[in-house]
C-alpha positions in Angstrom: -49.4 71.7 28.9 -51.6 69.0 30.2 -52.6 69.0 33.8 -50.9 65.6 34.4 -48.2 67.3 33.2 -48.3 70.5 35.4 -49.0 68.7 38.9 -46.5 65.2 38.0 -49.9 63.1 38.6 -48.7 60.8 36.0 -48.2 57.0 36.3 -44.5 56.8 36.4 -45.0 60.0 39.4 -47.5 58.3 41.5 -45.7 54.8 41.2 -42.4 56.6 42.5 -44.2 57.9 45.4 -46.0 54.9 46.0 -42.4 53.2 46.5 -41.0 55.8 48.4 -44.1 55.8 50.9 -43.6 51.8 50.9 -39.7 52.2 51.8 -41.0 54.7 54.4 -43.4 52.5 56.2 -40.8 49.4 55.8 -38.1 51.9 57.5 -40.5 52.1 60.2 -41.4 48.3 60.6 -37.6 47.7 60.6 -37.3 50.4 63.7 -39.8 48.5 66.0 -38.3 45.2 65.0 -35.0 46.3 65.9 -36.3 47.8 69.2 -38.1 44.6 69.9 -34.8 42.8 69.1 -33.0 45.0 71.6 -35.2 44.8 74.6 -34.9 40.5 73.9 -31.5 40.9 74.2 -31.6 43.0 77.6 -34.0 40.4 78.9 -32.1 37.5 78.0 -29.0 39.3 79.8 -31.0 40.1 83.0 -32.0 36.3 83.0 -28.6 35.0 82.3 -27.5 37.3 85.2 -30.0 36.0 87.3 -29.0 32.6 86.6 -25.6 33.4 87.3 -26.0 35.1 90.3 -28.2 32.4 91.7 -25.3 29.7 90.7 -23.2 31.3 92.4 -25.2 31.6 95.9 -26.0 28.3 95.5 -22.1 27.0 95.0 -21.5 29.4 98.3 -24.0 27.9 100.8 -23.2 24.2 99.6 -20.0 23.2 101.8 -17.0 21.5 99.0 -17.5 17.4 99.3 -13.8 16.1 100.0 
């Protein structure tokens, strides 16, 4: 047996793990994305709610035109 053969050091080995390294480190990008995605989401709900709330305070103080 060859050495290549003994440790899997060939070409088609080392391009397999190259891919599965790559899908690693894209599984990883795609996990901060998505937590970056989430915490836009809880801050467009907190401003929304703001908004809202501020509306609503606002419709409350001003006395109805009749």
């Amino acid at each position: 047996m060859k050495l290549e053969e003994i440790d899997g050091s060939d070409a088609a080995t080392q391009r397999v793990k190259a891919l599965k390294d790559e899908a690693k480190r894209a599984k990883e990008r795609a996990a901060q994305v998505k937590a970056r995605a989430d915490t836009a989401v809880a801050t467009l709900a907190a401003q929304r709610a703001m908004k809202l709330a501020t509306v609503v305070r606002q419709s409350a103080t001003v006395p109805p035109t009749a």
